[in-house]
C-alpha positions in Angstrom: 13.8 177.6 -127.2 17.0 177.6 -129.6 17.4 174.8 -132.3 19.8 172.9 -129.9 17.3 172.3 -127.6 14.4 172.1 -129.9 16.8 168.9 -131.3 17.2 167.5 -128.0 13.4 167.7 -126.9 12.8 166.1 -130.8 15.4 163.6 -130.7 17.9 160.9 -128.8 20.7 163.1 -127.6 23.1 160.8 -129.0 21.6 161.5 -132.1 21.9 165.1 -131.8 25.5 165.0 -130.2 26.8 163.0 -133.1 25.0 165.3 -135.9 26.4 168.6 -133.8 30.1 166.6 -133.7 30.0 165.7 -137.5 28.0 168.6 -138.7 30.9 171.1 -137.1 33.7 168.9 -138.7 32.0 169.3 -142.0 31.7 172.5 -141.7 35.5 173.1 -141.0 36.6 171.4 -144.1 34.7 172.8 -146.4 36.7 176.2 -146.6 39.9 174.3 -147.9 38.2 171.7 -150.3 36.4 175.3 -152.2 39.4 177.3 -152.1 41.7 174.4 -153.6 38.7 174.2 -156.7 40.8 177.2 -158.4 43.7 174.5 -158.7 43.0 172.5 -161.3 45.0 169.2 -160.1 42.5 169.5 -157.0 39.5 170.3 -158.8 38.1 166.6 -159.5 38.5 165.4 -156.1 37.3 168.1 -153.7 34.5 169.2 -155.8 33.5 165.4 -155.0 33.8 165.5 -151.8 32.3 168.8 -151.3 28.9 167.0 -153.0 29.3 164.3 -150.7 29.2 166.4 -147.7 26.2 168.5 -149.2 24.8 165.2 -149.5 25.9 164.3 -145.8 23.6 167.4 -144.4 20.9 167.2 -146.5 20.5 163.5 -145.2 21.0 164.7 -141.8 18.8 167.8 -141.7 15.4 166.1 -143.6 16.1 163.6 -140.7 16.5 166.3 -138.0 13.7 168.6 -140.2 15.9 171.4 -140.0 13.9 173.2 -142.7 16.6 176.2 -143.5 19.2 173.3 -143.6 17.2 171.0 -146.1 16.4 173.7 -148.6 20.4 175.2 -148.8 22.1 171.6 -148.7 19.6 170.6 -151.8 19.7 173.7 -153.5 23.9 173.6 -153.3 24.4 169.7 -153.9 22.1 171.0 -157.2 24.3 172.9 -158.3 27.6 170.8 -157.1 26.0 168.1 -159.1 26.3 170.4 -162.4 29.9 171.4 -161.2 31.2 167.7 -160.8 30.6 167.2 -164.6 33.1 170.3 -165.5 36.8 170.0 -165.7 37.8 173.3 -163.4 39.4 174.6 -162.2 36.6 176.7 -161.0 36.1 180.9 -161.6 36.4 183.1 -158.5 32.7 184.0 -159.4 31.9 180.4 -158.1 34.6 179.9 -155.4 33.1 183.3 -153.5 29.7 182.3 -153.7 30.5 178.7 -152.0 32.7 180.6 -149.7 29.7 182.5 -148.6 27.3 179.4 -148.4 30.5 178.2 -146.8 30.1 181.1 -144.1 25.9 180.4 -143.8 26.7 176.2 -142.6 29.6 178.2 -140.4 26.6 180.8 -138.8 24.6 177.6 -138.3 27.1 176.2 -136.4 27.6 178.9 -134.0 23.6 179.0 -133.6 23.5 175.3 -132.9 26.4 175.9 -130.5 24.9 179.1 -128.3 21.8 177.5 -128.8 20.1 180.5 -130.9 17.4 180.4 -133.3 18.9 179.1 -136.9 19.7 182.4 -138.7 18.1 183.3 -142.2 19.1 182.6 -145.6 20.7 184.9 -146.6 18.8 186.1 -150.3 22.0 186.9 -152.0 23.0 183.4 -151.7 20.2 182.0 -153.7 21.5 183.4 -156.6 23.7 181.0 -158.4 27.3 181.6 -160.1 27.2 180.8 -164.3 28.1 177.2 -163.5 28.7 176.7 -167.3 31.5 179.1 -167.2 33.3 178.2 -164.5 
């Protein structure tokens, strides 16, 4: 059974139609808000709102107990929480790795939308940027 229909079998399917529909828009806007954290006139702003949406799936994944989700949505908001109290803009050291956790919420998405398994963690993206030296 694939985590799509694992949710469904666990949950109200308008509960797991509305996480898939927000989840998926999240997920497309999160590219943009990371890329624009090199311009420092951005910085401020869409490292906010990149918390908030970290934020956003760790609430909806302990709800949904999507393990793999919980434990890369806290571990990032972590370290967005660190980032929000730094001026920017931020070093292409940091912008690649949330590009790449970026790409992880974006291979989610295609599993939750063929229905797979939810693909690994990747290791390499449990190692954090210096966030002190960004």
């Amino acid at each position: 059974m694939g985590a799509r229909r694992e949710l469904e079998a666990n949950f109200d399917f308008e509960i797991v139609d509305e996480f898939l529909e927000h989840y998926s828009m999240m997920v497309d806007i999160m590219e943009p808000l990371i890329v624009n954290l090199s311009k420092e006139n951005k910085y401020k702003d869409d490292i906010n709102e990149l918390f908030r949406i970290f934020h956003n799936l760790k609430s909806a994944s302990s709800f949904l107990k999507l393990e793999s989700m919980i434990r890369l949505s806290t571990f990032v908001e972590n370290a967005l929480e660190t980032l929000r109290n730094e001026e920017g803009p931020a070093n292409e050291e940091v912008i690649t790795w949330l590009l790449n956790i970026s790409d992880m919420f974006e291979k989610w998405n295609d599993d939750l939308k063929l229905d797979n398994e939810l693909s690994k963690i990747e290791f390499s993206l449990l190692k954090l940027p210096d966030l002190e030296k960004i």
